[in-house]
N, C-alpha and C positions, 0 to 999 in steps of 0.2 A: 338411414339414421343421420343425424347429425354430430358434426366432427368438433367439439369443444375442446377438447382435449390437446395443449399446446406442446404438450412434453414431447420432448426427442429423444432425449435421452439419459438414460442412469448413470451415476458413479458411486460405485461400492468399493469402502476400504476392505480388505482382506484380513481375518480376525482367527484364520487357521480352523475352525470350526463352522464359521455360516456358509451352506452349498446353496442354498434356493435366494433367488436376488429378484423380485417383480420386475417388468420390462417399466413399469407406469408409464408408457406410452401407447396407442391404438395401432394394429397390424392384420395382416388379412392373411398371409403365408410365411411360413417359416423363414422361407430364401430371404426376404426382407429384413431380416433381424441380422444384427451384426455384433460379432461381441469379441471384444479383444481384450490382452492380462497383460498390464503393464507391469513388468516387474519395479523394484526397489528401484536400479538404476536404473530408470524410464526408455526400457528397451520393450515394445509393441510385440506382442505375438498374437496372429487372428487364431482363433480358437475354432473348431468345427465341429458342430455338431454330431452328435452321437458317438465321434472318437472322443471331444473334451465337456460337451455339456446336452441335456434333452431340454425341449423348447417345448412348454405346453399354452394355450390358449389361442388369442388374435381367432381366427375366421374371418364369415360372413354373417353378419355384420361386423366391422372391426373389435377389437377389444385387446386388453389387455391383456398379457401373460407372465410365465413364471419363467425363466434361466436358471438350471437345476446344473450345477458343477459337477463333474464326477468326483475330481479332488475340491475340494475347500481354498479358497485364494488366500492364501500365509501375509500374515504380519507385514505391513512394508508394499503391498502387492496391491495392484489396483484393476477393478474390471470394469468395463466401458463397457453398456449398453447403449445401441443404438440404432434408429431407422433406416435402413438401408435400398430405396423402392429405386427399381429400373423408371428411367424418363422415355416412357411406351404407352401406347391407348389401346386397347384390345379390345373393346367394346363397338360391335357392327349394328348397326341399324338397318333392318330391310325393308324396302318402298313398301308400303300396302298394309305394314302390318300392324298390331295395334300396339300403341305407347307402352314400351317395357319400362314402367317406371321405375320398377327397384334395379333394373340394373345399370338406369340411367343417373340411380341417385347413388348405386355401386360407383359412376365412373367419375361423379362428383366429389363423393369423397378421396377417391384418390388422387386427384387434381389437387384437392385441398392441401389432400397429407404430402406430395411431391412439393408444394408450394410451401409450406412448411418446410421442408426440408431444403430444402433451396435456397429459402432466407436464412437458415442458422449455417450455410454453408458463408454467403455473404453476408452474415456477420463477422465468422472469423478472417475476413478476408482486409488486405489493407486497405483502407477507402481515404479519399480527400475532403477536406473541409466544404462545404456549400461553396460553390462559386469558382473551385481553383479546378481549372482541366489540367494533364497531361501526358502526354506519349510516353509507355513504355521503351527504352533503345532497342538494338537488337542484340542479340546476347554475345558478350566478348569472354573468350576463354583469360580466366587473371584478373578481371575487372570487377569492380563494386560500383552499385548504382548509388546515385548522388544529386543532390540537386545542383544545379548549375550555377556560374558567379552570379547571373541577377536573378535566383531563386524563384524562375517561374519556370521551369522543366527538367526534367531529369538526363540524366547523360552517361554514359560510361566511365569510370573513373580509372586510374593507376593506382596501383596499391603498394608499386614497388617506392623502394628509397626514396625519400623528399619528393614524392609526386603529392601535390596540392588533393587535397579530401575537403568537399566546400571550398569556402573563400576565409576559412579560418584557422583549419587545423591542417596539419602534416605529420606524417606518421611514416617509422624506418622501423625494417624487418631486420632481425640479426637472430641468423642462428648459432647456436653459442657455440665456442672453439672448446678446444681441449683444455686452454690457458684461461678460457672464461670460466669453466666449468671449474676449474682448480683457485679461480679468485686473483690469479697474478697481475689479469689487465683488465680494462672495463670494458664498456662501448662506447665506440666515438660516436656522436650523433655529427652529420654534415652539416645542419642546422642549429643550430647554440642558440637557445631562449637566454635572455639576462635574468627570471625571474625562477624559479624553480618552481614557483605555485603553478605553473605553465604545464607541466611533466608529469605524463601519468605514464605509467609501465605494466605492460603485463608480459603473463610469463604463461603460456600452453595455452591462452587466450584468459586466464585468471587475472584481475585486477591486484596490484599488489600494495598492502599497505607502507604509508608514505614510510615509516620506519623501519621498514626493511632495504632502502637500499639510500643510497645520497646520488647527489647529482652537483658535479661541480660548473659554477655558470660561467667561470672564466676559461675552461678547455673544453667544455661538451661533454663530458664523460659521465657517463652512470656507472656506479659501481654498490657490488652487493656487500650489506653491513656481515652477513654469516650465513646465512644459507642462501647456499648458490644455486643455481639454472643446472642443471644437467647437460652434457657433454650429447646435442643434437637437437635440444628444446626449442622452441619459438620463442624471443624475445621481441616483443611490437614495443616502440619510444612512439607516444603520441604528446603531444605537445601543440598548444593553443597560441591564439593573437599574444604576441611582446606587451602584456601589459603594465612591466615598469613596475616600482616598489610602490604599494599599498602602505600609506601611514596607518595603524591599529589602532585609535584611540582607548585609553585605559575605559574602564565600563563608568569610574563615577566622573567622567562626561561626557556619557550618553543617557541622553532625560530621557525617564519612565513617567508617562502622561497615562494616569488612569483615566477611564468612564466615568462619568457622571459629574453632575452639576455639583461646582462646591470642591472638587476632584484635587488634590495639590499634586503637582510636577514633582518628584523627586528624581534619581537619577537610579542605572540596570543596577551598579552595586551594592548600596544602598536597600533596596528591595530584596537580591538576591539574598542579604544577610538578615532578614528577618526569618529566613530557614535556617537550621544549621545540621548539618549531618555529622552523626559521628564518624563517619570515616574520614571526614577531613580531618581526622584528632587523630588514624591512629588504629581506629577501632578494626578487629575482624572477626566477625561472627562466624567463625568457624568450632566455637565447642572443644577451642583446643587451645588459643593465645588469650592471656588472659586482656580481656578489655575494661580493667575496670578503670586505669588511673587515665585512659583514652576515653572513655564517658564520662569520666568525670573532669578534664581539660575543655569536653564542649560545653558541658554544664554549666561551668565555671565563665566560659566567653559569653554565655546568653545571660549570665546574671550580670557581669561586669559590664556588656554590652548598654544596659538599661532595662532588659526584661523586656515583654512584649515580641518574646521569639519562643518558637518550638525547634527543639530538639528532636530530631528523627534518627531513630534506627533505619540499618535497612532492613526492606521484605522480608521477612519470612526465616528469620536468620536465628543461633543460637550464640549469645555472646555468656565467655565464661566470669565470674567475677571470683574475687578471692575476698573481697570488702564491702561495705558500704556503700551505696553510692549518695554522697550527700548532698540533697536541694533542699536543707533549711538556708532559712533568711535569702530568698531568691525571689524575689517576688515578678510576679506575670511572667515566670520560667512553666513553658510546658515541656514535656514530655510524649514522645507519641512513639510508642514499640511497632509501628506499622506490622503488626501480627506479629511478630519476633517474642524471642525469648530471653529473660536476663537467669540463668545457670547460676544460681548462688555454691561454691565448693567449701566455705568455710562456715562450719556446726559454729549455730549459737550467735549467729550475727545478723543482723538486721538487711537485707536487700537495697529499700530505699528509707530515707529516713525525709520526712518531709515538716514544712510547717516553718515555726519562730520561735526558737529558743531563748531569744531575749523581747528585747523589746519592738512596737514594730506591729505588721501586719504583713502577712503574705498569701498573694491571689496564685491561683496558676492550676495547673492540672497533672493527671497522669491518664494513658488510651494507648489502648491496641495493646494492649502487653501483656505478656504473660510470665510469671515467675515459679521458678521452683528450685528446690534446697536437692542437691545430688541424691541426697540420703533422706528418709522421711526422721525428722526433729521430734525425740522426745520431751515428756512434759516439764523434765530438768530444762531443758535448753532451752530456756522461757525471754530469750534476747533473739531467737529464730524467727523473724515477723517478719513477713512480707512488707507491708508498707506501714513503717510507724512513724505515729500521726502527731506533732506540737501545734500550736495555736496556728488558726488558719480560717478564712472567709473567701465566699463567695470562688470557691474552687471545685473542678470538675473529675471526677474519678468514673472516666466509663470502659465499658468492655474487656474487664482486666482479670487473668486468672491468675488464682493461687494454688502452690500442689505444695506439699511435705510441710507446710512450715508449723511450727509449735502453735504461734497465731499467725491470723489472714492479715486483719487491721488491728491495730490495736495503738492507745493513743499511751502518750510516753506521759504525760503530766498531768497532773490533778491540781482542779484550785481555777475559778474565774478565769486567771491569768493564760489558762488554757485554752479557756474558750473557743467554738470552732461553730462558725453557723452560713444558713444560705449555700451550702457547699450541697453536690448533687453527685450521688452514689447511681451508679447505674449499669446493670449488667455486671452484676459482681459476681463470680465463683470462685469459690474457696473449697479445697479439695484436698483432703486424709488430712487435719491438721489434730494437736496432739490438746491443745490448751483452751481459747477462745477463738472461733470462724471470728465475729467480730468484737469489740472490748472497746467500750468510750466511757468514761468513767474521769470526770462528769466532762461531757463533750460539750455542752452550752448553756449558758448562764443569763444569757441576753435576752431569751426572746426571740429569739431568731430561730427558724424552722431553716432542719435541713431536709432533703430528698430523697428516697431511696428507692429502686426502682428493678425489678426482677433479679432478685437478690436469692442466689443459691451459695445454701451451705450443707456441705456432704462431710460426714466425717470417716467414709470409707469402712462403718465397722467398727472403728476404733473404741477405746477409752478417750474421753471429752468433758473437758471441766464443764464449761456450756457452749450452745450454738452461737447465739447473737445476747451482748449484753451489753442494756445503754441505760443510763444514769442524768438525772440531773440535764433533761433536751427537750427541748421541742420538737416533735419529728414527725413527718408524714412519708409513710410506706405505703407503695402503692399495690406494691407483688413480694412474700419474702417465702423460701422455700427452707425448710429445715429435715435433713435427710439424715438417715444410715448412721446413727453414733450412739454409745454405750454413756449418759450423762454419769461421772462421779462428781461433782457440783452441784451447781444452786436446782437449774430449769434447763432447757434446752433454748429457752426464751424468758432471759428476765429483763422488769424497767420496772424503775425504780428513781427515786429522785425527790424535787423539790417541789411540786406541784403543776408541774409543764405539762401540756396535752399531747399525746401522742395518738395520732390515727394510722389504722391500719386498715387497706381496704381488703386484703386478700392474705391470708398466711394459715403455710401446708405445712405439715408432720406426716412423715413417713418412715416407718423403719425406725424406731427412738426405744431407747428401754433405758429403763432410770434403777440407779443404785438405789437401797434404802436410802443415802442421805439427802434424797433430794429433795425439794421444798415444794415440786410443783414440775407436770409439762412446762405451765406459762406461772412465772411469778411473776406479780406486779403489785406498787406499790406507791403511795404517796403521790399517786398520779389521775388524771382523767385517760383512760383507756377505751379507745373507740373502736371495733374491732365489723369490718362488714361481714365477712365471712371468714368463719375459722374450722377447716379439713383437718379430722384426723381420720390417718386412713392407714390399713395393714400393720399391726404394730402385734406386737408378740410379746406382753407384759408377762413373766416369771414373777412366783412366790418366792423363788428361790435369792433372786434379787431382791425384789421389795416386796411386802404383803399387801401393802395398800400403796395406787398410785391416784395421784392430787392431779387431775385435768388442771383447773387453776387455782392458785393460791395467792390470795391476795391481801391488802392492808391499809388501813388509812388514806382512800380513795375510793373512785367511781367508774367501773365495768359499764359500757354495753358493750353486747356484740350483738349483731343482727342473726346471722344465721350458725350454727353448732352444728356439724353433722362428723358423724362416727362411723366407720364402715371397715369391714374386715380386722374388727378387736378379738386374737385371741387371746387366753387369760390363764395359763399353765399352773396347773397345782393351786388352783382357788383364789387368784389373786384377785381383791378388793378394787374396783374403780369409784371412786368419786368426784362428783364434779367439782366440788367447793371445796375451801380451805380459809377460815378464817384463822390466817397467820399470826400471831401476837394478839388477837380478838379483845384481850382484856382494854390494854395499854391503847391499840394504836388497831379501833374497830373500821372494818371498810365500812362506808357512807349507803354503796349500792352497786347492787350489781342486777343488770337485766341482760335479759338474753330471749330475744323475741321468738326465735327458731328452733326447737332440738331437734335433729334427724338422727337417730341414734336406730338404725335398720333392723339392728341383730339385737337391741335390747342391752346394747353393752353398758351402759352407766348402772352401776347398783346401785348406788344412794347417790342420793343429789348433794351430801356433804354436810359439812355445817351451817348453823345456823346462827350461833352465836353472834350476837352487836353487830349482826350486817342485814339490813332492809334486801332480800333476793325477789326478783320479780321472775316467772317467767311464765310469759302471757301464753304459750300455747306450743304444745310439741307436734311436731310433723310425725304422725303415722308411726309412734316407736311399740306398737300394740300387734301382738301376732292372733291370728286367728287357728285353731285348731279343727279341722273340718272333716265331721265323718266321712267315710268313705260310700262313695257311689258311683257304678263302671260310669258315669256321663258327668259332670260337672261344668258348669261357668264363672270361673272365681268373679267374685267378688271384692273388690281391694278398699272398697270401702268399710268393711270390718276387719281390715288391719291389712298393713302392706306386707308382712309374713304369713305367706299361707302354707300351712302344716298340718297334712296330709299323710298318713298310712294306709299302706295300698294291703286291701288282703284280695285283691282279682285284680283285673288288667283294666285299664280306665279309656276316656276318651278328655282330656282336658281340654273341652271347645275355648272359644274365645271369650275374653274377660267382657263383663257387660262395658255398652259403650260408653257409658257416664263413667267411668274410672280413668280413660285416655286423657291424661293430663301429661300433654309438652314434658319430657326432660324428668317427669316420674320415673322412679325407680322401685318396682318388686322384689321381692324376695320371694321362692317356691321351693319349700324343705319338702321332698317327695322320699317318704321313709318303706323301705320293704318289710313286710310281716316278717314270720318267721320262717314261714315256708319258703318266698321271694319267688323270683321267676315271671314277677307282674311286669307286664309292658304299658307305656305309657304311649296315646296317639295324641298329636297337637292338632290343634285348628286354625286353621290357612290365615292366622294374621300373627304367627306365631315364627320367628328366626330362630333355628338354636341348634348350634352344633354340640353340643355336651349329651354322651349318652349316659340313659338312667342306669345306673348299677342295680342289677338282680340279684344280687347276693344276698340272702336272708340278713333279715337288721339293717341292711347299708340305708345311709342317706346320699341323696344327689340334692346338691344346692345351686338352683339357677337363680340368676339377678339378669333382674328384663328391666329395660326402658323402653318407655313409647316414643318413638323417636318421631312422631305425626304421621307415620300410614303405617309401622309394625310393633310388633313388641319384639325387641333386637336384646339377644342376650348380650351381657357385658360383663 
């Protein structure tokens, strides 16, 4: 064979559980495998066979094998796989006879794998640079090897008291007294550096930091600030060339020269304070001292500074607040929670309060953060808002979570003067809140489009006035998620306003149930509404809540939406779905509504709504038609007479595969497979068929599979 295989050897952490460790290296005999257990403190134990571990595979031809542990190597523990071949040739050739190739190409590869192994032996070996020769000395008891004063060979060195180590350092051994050990005296060094940065100390051979002990340069003495050497320890003084006081210059005059063409000079301090941390203020993110009036000191320097700085938390951290933290009227202040958390402790108070309360404009942002209220904020404690919002432009809100608060966003002032545009929402979740996920009312008045961009809003379950509610804006969504909340309010989603466009290319409803008083899933109004795709999916609409639920309700404006698809609606105690709602119809009629797509699988929409003074267009529904199909033991649905096929089995069937003209990419079936009364029928599939769900035989029962063609099966989902 051929010996490709470069590996020498394994390292395996120890995890108290894993016993079998592959060698991934090639071997021919056991004896050649080598395995040792380093423990925690990296003390080596060679391990042996069949007392500590069995060794399966390698042979002839080489290959690889398995290291089967008898105990399991613990937490902290480390086991070393590795080659271990004798440097021997046992391979005899006899005159006359004819070419044993294989076990000439037996004695090649172990040639190989010895060569191998020889090189990873001098790799870890010390080597010299290209070019430099030199003689090992010969070994002196007490001595360290060293390069010599003109650094071309090595030599025997002293190690005792002020014997020269190189031609730059010297180093004194002091083992500590009983008087060292108690702190009364220090150590004299023979050699007195004048500089201190000169003196480095160690103690059992550990490097010690500079503030644990002082060194005086006018008598020599080292002495420890409070924890002292022990009474027989090794103290080593090494100490460097006499290089004399070092002037430090301050940082704002040393020039900071950036890259590139155009590039201005400024100076290290200068630069340095375009960061600001709050721990220079004060701050600790320990979940226990309150940091609020210390984030708010650094807040306060990046405004007064001129703006044009970020504000950093640090990593990962939990800082407690008791207040507010206020960045209005700060303009080009950011904020960045570097993953971290701001702990709001006092009900009914605002977290951050952002924006321009008077006159003015303010740029900047908030990222990386995440916020939450100790306690989850009921719908009374309508000032609990994660981040609320005054006039503000061309500002960035990314990757920021909200948990407990009554509102997520929600903007403080109403009126032009509020105005808020160009600003880019992104990666926002808002999680159990009691009142509005979002609330801008009227957030822009200009014309100006803002951004919003994988936008989750979860209400945990809860009672929820609405999910997302925006008035009076221009806005373009790209992704908005609306999850898990009990609406007592308007919609789960309303817009509404003064005739601004709003486009939405993707937005999901999941888990939503609406009080009687609600107006609609999605109300919208006095607006152009462009909707690409709009998912409702799993929803569990009660009579007992509301009789009749309004998909959309709308007024005095112009719906499209591209695609509508409904899936997993159920409808408890008779309740009414419709699509449409023409709200106020008489007074204030919608213009148009189209809707290019319905995917409605299970047939959930009952009526398509009103009709009343609104023009509804809708050119063509996706497959919401079920087929009912007698029964025959052999069948090949057909999906183009409806994507529910409903089926009562009275004998046991063979459901082959769907004819091939219905594999349509990313299609979705529906197969209601109902038991007579008798049951007991079994169902067989046909090999282009995935599906883990078994058919229930219970007289009556139905089993309901949803297939996709996913381009070579029909994959249940």
């Amino acid at each position: 064979m051929t010996i490709s295989n470069e590996n020498l050897n394994a390292i395996y952490s120890g995890n108290d559980s894993t016993v079998a460790f592959p060698t991934v290296f090639v071997f021919e005999n056991n004896s050649e495998v080598k395995v040792t257990l380093r423990s925690a403190a990296g003390v080596d134990t060679l391990q042996i066979e069949s007392t500590n571990y069995t060794l399966t595979g390698g042979g002839q031809p080489p290959a690889t094998g398995t290291v089967t542990m008898n105990v399991a190597p613990a937490t902290g523990e480390t086991l070393i796989i590795e080659r271990d071949m004798p440097y021997t040739q046992s391979v005899d050739y006899v005159e006359g006879d004819a070419f044993p190739a294989e076990s000439h190409e037996n004695a090649l590869d172990r040639i190989v794998m010895t060569l191998q192994q020889l090189a990873y032996s001098i790799k870890r070996a010390l080597k010299a640079p290209t070019g430099v020769e030199y003689t090992l000395p010969d070994p002196e008891a007490g001595k360290a090897i060293g390069w010599n004063s003109t650094n071309d060979d090595l030599v025997n060195l002293a190690v005792d008291s002020g014997e020269s180590i190189g031609a730059a350092q010297y180093e004194e051994i002091f083992t500590t007294s009983a008087a060292q050990a108690a702190g009364t005296i220090g150590y004299q060094l023979t050699i007195v550096p004048t500089n201190d940065n000169n003196v480095s100390v160690f103690v059992q051979g550990v490097r010690q930091n500079r503030s644990a002990y002082s060194y005086d340069t006018s008598t020599g003495i080292i002495t420890f600030n409070s924890e002292y050497p022990e009474e027989g320890d090794t103290v080593a003084v090494v100490t460097g060339e006499i290089l004399g006081t070092v002037d430090i210059p301050n940082a704002n005059a040393i020039p900071y020269i950036p890259s590139g063409t155009g590039a201005v000079t400024t100076n290290v301090q200068d630069k340095l304070r375009e960061f600001v941390s709050v721990t220079d203020f004060g701050a600790v993110g320990n979940d226990f001292d309150d940091a609020s009036d210390a984030i708010q000191l650094a807040l306060n320097y990046a405004a007064e500074s001129g703006g044009r700085i970020t504000v950093y938390l640090e990593p990962k951290k939990i800082y407690k607040l008791t207040k507010s933290l206020d960045m209005r009227n700060m303009d080009r202040v950011y904020l960045d929670g570097n993953h971290s958390t701001l702990k709001q402790y006092t009900d009914n108070t605002p977290t951050i309060l952002f924006g321009v309360n008077a006159t003015g404009l303010q740029r900047g942002g908030i990222e990386n953060l995440s916020i939450t209220y100790i306690t989850p904020q009921p719908l009374a404690n309508s000032e609990a808002i994660g981040i609320k919002l005054w006039k503000t432009a061309s500002s960035i809100f990314r990757n920021i979570t909200i948990f407990n608060a009554a509102s997520g966003i929600y903007q403080a002032q109403e009126g032009i003067t509020s105005a808020i545009g160009d600003c880019l929402f992104e990666l926002i979740y808002i999680y159990a809140f009691s009142n509005y996920g979002v609330y801008i009312k009227p957030f822009n008045t200009s014309g100006t489009q803002n951004y919003w961009s994988k936008i989750y809003i979860n209400g945990a379950g809860g009672d929820v006035l609405e999910g997302m509610h925006l008035e009076n804006q221009e806005e373009c969504i790209s992704s908005l998620n609306l999850e898990f909340m009990n609406i007592t309010g308007i919609a789960a989603l309303s817009i509404g306003g003064s005739g601004q466009g709003i486009d939405i290319s993707n937005v999901h409803f999941e888990l939503i149930t609406l009080e009687a008083t609600h107006r609609g899933l999605m109300y919208f109004g006095t607006n152009s509404i462009n909707i690409g795709v709009c998912s409702i999916h799993n929803m569990d609409w009660d009579i007992a809540k509301s009789a009749t639920v309004y998909l959309i309700t709308f007024f005095n404006g112009t719906i499209n939406i591209g695609a509508l698809k409904l899936t997993d609606i159920d409808k408890t105690g008779g309740t009414t779905v419709k699509l449409l709602r023409a709200y106020n119809s008489t007074t204030n009629p919608a213009y148009r509504v189209v809707i290019d797509t319905i995917q409605d699988l299970n047939t959930e929409i009952d009526s398509y709504g009103d009709a009343a003074a609104v023009h509804t267009t809708r050119t063509r529904i996706d497959a919401p038609t079920k087929q009912v199909v007698t029964y025959s033991s052999f069948v090949n649905p057909n999906f183009w007479e409806g994507w529910i096929y409903d089926i009562t089995l009275t004998g046991n069937i063979t459901i082959d595969n769907p004819l091939i003209n219905t594999r349509i990419y990313d299609q979705v079936a529906t197969m209601m497979i109902r038991q007579d009364a008798t049951g007991g029928r079994t169902v067989s599939w046909g090999t282009s068929y995935v599906i883990s769900t078994s058919i229930d035989t219970t007289p009556n029962a139905v089993t309901v599979v949803r297939l996709i063609w996913d381009g070579d099966n029909w994959r249940e989902v």
